[in-house]
Each structure stands twice: as C-alpha cells, then as structure tokens.
Chimera marker file (.cmm) of the C-alpha trace (Angstrom):
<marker_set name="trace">
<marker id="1" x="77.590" y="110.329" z="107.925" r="1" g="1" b="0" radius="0.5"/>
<marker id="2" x="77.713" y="108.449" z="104.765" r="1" g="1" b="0" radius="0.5"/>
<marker id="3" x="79.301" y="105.448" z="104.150" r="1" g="1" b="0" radius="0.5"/>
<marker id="4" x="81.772" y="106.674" z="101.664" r="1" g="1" b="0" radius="0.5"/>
<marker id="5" x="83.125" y="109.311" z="104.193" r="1" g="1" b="0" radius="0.5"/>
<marker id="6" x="83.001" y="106.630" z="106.886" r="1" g="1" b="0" radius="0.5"/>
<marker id="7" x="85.352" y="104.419" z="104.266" r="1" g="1" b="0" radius="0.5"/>
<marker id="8" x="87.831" y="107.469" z="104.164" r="1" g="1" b="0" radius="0.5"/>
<marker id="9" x="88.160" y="107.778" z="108.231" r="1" g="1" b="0" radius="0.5"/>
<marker id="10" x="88.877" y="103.993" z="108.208" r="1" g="1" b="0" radius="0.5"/>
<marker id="11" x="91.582" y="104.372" z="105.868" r="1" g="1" b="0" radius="0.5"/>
<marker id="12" x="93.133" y="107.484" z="107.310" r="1" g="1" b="0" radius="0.5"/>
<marker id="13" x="92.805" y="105.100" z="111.105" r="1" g="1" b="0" radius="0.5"/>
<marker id="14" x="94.624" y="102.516" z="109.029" r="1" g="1" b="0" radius="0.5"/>
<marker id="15" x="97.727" y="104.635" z="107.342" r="1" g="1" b="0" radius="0.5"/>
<marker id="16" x="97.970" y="106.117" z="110.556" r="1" g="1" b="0" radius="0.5"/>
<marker id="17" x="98.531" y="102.772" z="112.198" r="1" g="1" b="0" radius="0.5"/>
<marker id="18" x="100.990" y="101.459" z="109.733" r="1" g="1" b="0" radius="0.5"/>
<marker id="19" x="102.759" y="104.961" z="110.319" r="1" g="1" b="0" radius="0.5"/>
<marker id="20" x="103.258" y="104.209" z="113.678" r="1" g="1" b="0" radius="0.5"/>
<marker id="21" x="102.418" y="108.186" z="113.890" r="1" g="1" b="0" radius="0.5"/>
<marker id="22" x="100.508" y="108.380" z="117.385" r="1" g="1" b="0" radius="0.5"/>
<marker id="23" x="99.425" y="112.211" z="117.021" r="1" g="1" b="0" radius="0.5"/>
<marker id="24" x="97.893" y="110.999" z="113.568" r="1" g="1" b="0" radius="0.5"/>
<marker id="25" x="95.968" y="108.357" z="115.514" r="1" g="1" b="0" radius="0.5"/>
<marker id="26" x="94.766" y="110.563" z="118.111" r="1" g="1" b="0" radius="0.5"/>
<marker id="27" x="94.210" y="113.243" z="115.832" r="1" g="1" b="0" radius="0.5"/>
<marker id="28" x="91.580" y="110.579" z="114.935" r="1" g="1" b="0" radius="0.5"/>
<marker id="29" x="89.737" y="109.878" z="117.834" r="1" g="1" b="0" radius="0.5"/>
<marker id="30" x="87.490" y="111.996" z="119.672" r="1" g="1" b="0" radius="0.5"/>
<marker id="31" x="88.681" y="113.886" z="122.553" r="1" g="1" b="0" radius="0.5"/>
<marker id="32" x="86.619" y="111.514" z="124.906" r="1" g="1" b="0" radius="0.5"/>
<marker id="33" x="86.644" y="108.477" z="122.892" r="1" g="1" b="0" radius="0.5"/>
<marker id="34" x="87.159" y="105.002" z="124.363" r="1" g="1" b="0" radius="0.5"/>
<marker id="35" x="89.106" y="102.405" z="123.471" r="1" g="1" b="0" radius="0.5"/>
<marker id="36" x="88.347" y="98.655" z="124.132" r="1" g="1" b="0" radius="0.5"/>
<marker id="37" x="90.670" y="95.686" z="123.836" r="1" g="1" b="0" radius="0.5"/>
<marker id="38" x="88.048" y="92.943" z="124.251" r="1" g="1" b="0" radius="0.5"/>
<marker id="39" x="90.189" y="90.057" z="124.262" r="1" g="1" b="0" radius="0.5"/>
<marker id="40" x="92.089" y="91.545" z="127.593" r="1" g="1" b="0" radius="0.5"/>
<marker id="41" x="88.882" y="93.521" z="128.988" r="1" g="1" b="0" radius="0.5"/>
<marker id="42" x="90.511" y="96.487" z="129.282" r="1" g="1" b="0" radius="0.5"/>
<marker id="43" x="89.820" y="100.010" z="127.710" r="1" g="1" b="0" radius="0.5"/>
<marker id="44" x="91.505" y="103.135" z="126.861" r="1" g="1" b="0" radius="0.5"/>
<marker id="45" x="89.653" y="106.538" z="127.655" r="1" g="1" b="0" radius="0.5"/>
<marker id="46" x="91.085" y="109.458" z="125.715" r="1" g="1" b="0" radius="0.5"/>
<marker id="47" x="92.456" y="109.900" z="122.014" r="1" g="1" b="0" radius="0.5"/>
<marker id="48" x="95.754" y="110.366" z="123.788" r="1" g="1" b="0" radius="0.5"/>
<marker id="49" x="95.578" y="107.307" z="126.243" r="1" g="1" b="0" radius="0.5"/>
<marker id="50" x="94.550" y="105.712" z="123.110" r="1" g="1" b="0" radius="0.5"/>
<marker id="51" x="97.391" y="107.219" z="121.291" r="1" g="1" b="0" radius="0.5"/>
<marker id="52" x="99.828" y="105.960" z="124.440" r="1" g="1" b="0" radius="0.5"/>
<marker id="53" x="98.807" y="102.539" z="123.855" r="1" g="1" b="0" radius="0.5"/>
<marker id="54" x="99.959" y="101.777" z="120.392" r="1" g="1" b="0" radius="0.5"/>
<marker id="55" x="102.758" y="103.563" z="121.418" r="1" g="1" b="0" radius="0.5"/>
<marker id="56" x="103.363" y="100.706" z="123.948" r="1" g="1" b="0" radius="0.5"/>
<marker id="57" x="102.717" y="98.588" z="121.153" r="1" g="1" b="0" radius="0.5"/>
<marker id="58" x="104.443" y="99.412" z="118.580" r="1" g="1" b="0" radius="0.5"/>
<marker id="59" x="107.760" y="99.312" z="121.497" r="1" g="1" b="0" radius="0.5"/>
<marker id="60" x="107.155" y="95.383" z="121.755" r="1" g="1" b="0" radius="0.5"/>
<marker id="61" x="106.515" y="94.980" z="117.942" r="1" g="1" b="0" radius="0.5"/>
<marker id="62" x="108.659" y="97.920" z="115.516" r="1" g="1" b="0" radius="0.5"/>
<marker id="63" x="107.360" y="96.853" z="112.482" r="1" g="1" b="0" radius="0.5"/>
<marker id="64" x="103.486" y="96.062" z="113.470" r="1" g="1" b="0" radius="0.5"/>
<marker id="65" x="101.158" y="96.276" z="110.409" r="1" g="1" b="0" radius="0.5"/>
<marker id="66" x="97.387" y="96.352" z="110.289" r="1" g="1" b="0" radius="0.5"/>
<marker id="67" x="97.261" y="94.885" z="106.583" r="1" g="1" b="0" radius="0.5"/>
<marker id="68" x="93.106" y="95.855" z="106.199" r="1" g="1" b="0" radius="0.5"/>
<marker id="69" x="90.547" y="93.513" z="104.520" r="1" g="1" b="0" radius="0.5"/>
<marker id="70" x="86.710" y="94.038" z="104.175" r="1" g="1" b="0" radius="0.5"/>
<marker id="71" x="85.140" y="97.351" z="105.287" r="1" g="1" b="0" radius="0.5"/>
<marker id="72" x="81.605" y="97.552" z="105.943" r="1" g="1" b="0" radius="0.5"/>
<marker id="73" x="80.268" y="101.503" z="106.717" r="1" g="1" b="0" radius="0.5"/>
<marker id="74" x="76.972" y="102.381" z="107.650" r="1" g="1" b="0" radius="0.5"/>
<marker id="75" x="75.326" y="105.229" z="107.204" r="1" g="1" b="0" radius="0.5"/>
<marker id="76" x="74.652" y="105.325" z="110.652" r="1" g="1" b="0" radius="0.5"/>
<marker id="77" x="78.307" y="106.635" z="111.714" r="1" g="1" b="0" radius="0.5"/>
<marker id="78" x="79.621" y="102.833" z="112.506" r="1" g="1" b="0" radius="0.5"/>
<marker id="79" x="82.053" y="100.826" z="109.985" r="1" g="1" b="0" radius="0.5"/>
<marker id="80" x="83.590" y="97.218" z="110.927" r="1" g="1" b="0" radius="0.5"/>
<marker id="81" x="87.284" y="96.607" z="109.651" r="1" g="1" b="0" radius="0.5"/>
<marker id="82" x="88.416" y="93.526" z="108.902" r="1" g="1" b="0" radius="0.5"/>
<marker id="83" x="92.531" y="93.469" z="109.176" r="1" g="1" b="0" radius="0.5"/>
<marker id="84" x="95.240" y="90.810" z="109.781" r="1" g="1" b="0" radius="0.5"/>
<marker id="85" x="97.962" y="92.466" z="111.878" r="1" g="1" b="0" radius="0.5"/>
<marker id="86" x="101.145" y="90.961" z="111.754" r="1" g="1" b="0" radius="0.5"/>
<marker id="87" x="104.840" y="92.073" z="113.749" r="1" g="1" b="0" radius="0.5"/>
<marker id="88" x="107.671" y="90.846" z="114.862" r="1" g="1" b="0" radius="0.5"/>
<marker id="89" x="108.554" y="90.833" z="119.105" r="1" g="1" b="0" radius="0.5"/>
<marker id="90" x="111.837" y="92.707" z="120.049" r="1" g="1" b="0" radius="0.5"/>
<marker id="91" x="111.561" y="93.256" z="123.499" r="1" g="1" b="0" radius="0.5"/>
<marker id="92" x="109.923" y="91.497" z="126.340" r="1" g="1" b="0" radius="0.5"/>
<marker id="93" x="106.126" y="91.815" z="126.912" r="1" g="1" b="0" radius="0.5"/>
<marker id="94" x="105.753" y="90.720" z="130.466" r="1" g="1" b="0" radius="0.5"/>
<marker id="95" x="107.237" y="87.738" z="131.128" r="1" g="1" b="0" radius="0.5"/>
<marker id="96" x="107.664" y="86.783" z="127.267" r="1" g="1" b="0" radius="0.5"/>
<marker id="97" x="111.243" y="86.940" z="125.712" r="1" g="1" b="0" radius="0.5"/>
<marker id="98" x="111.690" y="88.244" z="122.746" r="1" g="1" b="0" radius="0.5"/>
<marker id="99" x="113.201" y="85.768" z="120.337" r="1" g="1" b="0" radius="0.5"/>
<marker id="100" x="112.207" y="87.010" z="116.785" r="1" g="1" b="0" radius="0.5"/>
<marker id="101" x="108.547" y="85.462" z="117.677" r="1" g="1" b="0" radius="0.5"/>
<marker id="102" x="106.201" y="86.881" z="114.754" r="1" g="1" b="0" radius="0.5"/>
<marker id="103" x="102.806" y="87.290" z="114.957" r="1" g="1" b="0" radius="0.5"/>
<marker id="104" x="100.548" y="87.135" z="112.083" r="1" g="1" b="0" radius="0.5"/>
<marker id="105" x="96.809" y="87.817" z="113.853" r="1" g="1" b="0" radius="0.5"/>
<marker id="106" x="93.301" y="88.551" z="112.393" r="1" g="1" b="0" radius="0.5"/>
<marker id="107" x="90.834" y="90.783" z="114.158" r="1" g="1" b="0" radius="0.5"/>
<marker id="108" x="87.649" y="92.663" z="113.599" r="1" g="1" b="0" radius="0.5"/>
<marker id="109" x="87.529" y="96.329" z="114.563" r="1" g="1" b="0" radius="0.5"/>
<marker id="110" x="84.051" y="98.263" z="115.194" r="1" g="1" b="0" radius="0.5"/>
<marker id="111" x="84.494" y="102.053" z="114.752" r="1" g="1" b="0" radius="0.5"/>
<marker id="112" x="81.887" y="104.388" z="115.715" r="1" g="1" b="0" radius="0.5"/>
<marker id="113" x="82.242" y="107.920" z="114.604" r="1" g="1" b="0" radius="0.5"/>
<marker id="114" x="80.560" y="111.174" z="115.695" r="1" g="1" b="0" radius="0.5"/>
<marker id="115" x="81.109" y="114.248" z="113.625" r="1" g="1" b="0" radius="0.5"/>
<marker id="116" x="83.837" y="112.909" z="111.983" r="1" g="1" b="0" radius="0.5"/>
<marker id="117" x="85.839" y="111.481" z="114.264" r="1" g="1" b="0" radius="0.5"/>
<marker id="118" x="86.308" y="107.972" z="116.054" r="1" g="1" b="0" radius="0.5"/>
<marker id="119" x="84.188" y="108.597" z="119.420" r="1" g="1" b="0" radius="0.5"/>
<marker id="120" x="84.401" y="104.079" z="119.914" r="1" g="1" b="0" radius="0.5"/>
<marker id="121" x="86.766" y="101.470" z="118.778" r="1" g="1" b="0" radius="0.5"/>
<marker id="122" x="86.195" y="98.004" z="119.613" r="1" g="1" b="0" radius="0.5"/>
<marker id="123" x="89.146" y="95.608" z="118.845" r="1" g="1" b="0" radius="0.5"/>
<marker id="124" x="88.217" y="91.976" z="118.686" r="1" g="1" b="0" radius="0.5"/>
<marker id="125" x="91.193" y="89.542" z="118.371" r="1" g="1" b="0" radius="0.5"/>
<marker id="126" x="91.834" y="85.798" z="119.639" r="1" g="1" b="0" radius="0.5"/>
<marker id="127" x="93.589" y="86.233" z="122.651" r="1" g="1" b="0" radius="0.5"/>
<marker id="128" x="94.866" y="82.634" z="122.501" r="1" g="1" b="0" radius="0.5"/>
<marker id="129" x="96.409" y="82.640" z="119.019" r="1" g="1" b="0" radius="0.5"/>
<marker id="130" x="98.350" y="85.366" z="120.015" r="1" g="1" b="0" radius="0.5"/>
<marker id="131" x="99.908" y="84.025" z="122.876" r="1" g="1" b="0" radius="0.5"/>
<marker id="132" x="100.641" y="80.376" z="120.937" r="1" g="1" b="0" radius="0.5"/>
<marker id="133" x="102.409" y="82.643" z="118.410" r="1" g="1" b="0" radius="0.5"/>
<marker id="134" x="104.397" y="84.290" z="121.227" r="1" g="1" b="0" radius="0.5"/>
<marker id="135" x="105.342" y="81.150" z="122.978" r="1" g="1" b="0" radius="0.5"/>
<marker id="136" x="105.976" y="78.753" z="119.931" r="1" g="1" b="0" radius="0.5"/>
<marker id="137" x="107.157" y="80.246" z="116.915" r="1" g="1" b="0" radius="0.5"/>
<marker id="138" x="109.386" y="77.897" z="115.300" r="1" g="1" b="0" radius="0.5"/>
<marker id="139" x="108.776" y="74.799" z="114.099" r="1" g="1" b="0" radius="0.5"/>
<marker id="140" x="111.343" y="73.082" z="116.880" r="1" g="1" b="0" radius="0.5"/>
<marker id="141" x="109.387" y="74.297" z="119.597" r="1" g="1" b="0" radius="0.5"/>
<marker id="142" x="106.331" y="73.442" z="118.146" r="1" g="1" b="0" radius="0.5"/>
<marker id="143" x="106.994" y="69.665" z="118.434" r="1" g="1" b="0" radius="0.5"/>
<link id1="1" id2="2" r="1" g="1" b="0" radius="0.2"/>
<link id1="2" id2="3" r="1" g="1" b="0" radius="0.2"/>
<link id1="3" id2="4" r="1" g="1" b="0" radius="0.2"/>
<link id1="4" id2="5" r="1" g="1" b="0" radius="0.2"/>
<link id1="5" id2="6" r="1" g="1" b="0" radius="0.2"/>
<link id1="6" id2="7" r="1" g="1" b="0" radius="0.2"/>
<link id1="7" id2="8" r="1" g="1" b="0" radius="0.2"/>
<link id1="8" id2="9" r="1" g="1" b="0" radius="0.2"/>
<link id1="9" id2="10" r="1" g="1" b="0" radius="0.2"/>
<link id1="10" id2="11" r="1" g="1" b="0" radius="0.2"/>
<link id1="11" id2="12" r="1" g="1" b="0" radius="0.2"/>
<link id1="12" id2="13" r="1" g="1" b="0" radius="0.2"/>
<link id1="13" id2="14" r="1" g="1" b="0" radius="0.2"/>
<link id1="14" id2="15" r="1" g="1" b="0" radius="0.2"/>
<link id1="15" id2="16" r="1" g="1" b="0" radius="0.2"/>
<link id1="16" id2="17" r="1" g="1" b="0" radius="0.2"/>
<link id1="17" id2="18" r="1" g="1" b="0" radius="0.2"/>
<link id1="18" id2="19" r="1" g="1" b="0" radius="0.2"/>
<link id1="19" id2="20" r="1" g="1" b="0" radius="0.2"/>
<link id1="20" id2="21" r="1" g="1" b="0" radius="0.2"/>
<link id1="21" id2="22" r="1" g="1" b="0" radius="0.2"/>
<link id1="22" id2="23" r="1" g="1" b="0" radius="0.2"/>
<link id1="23" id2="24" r="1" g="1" b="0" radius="0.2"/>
<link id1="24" id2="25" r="1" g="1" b="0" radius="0.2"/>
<link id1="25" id2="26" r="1" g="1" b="0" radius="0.2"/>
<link id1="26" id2="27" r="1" g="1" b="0" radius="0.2"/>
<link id1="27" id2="28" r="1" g="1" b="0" radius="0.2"/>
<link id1="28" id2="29" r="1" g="1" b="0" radius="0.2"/>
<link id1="29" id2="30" r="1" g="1" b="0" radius="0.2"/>
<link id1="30" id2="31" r="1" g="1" b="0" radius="0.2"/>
<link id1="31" id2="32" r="1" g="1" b="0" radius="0.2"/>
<link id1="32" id2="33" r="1" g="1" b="0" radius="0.2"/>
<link id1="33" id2="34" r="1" g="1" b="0" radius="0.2"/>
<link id1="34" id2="35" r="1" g="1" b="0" radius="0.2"/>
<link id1="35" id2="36" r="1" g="1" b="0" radius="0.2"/>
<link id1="36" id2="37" r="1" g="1" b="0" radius="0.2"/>
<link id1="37" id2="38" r="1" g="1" b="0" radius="0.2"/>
<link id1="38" id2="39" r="1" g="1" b="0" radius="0.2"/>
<link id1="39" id2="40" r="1" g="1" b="0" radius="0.2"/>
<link id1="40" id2="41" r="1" g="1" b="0" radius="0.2"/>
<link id1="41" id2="42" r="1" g="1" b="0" radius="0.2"/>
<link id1="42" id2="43" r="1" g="1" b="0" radius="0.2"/>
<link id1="43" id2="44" r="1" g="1" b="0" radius="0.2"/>
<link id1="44" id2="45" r="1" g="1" b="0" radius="0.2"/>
<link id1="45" id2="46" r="1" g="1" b="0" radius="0.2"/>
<link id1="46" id2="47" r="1" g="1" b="0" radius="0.2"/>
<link id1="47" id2="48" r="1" g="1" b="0" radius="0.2"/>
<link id1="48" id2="49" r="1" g="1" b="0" radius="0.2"/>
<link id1="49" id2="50" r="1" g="1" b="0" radius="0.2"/>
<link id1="50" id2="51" r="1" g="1" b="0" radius="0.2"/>
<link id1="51" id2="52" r="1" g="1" b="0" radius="0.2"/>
<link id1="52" id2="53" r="1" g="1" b="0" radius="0.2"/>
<link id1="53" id2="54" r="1" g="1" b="0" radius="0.2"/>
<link id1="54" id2="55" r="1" g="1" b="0" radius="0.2"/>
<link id1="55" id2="56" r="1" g="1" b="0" radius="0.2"/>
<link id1="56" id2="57" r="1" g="1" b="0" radius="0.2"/>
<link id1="57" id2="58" r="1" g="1" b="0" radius="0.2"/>
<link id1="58" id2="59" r="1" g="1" b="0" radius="0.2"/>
<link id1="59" id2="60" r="1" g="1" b="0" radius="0.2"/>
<link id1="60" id2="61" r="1" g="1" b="0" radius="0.2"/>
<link id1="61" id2="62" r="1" g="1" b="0" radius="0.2"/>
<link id1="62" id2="63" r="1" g="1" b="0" radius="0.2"/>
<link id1="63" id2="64" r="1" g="1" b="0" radius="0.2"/>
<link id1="64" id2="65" r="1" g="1" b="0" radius="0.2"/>
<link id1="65" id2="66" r="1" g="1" b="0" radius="0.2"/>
<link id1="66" id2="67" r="1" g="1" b="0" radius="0.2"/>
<link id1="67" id2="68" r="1" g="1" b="0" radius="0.2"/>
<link id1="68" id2="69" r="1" g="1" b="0" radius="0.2"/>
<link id1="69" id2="70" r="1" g="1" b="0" radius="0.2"/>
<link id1="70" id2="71" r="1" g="1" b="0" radius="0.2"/>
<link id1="71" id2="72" r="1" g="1" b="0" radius="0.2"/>
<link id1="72" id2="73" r="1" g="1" b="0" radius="0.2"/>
<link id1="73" id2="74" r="1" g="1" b="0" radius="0.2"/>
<link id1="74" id2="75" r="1" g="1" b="0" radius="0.2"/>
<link id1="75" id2="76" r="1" g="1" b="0" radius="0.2"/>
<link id1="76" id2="77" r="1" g="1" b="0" radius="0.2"/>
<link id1="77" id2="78" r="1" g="1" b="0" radius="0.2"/>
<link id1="78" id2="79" r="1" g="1" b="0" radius="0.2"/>
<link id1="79" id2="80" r="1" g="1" b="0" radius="0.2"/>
<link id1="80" id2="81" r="1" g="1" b="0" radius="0.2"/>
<link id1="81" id2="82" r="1" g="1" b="0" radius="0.2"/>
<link id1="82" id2="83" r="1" g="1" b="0" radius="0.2"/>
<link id1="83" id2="84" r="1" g="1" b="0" radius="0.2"/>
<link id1="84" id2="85" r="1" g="1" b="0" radius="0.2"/>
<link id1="85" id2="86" r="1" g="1" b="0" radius="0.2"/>
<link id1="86" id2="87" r="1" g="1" b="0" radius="0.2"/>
<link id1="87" id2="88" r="1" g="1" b="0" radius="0.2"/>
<link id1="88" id2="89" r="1" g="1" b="0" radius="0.2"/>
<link id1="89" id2="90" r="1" g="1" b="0" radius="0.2"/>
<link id1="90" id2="91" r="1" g="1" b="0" radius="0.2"/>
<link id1="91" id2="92" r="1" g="1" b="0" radius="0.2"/>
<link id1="92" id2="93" r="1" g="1" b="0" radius="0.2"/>
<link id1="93" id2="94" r="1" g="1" b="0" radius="0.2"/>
<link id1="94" id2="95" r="1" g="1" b="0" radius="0.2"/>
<link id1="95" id2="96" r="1" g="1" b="0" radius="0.2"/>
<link id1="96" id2="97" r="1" g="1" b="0" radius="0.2"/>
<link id1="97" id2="98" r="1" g="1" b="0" radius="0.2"/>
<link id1="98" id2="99" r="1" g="1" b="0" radius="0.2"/>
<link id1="99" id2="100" r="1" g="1" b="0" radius="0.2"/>
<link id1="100" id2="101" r="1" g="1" b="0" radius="0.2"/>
<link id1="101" id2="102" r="1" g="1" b="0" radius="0.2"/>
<link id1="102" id2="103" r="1" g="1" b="0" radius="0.2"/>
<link id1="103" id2="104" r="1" g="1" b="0" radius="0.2"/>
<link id1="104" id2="105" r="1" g="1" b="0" radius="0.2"/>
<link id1="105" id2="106" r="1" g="1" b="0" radius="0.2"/>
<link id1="106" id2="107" r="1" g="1" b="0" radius="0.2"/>
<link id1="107" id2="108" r="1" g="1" b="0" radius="0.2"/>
<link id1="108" id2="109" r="1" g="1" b="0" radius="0.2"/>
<link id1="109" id2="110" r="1" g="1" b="0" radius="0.2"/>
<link id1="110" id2="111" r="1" g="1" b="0" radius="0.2"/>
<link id1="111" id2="112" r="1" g="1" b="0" radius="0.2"/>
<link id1="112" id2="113" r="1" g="1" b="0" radius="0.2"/>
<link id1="113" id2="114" r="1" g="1" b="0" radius="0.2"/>
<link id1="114" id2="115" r="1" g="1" b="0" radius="0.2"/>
<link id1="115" id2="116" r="1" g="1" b="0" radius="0.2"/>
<link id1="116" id2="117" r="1" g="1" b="0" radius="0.2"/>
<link id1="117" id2="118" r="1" g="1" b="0" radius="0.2"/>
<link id1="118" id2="119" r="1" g="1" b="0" radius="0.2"/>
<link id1="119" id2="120" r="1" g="1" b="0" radius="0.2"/>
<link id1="120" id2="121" r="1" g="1" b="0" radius="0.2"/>
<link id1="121" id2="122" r="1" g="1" b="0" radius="0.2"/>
<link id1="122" id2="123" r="1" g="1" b="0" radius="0.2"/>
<link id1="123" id2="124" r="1" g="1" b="0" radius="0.2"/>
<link id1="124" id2="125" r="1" g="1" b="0" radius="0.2"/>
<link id1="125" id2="126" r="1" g="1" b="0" radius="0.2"/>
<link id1="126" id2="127" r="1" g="1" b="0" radius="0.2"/>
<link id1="127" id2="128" r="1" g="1" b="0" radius="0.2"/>
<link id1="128" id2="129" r="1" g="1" b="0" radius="0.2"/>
<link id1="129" id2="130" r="1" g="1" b="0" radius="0.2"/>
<link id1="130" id2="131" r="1" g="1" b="0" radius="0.2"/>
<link id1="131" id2="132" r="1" g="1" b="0" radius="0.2"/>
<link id1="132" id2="133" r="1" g="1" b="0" radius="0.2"/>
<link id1="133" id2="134" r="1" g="1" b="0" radius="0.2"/>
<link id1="134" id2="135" r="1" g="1" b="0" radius="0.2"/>
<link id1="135" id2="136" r="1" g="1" b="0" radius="0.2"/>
<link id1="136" id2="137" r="1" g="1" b="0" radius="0.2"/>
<link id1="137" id2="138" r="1" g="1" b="0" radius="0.2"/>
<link id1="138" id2="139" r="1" g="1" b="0" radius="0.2"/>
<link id1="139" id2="140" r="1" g="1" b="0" radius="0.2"/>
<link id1="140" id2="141" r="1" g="1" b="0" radius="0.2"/>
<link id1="141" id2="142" r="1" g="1" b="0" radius="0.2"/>
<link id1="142" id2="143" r="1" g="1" b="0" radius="0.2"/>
</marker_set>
C-alpha cells in the first residue's frame, strides 16, 4: 500500500472520529481488527467492539475532537498519527464527576492496514495527564 493511500485511510479514521459516526469508524477497521488502549492495557477485538468503545466515549465527552498533527505512512501498510484530542466531561466516568472538566490530551496512534483497511490501532496517550485534567481543572483547585 502506498503511502499516499495510507494518508487517505488516516484521514477518513480521523473525520470519522470527529463525526462521532461509529458505523463510519468500523466501516474502517477490519472485521477482526484489534484495538489497544496502551495507557489502560486493555484492547478491543472487532471493528464493532471497536466501534462500541468510542461510542462509550464520546457518552462521557459530546464534543471529543481528535485535532490531527504529523502523519508518517509507510509503504509497508503502517502510518503513525500524531493528534491532540481535546473534550469536555458531562457525565461521570467511574467515580469522576462531571464538572465541565476539559481535557486537552496529545497521543500517538500506530495504524496498521491490510487491504485497505485498519487490521491494528495502537493508541498511546499519558494516562496521568488525563486524570490531573479530570481531577483539577480550574485554577482554584489547582492551588
């Protein structure tokens, strides 16, 4: 797969993301493919798991939005994404309240594609920002 229709899979991933259009996402993803969050260890098997998943997401944060930086595509089927997602919490995640907390978080995702399609996604993100965001958001609290 060449690099410039690598670049146009990453973009389609993207607008489908910012959609918030889940069948667009899964339309994206292999049958089989898997899904890994590596800063929680888990994974998603399945375009539709996957699919189920931002779903869940995009219920804590409405207005999530992947705002994508660098691309890199190989020829080789893989690309790595830069993005900076960012979101506003609106109802609880776990034990976490939602009090307009916005998170403004960079990541790095690793795609590998296979006929077209995203058969791997890798999402690397810093865990600990994300929960500092969560828990102190305004300046008050973070004195």
């Amino acid at each position: 797969m060449e690099a410039a229709a690598i670049t146009a899979v990453v973009r389609a991933f993207c607008a489908a993301y910012n959609s918030h259009r889940t069948g667009d996402v899964a339309a994206l993803y292999t049958v089989d493919a898997i899904h890994e969050d590596i800063a929680h260890g888990r994974s998603k098997e399945g375009a539709q798991a996957i699919a189920d998943g931002l779903q869940k997401f995009i219920g804590w944060f409405p207005d999530a939005q992947w705002k994508l930086g660098s691309i890199i595509a190989g020829n080789e089927g893989r690309a790595a994404i830069q993005y900076t997602l960012t979101g506003t919490l609106c109802s609880s995640l776990g034990p976490i309240v939602p009090r307009g907390q916005k998170i403004s978080l960079r990541g790095l995702m690793v795609l590998t594609l296979e006929n077209g399609k995203i058969a791997r996604s890798e999402d690397y993100w810093d865990a600990t920002t994300f929960q500092k965001q969560l828990d102190c958001n305004t300046p008050e609290e973070r004195s």
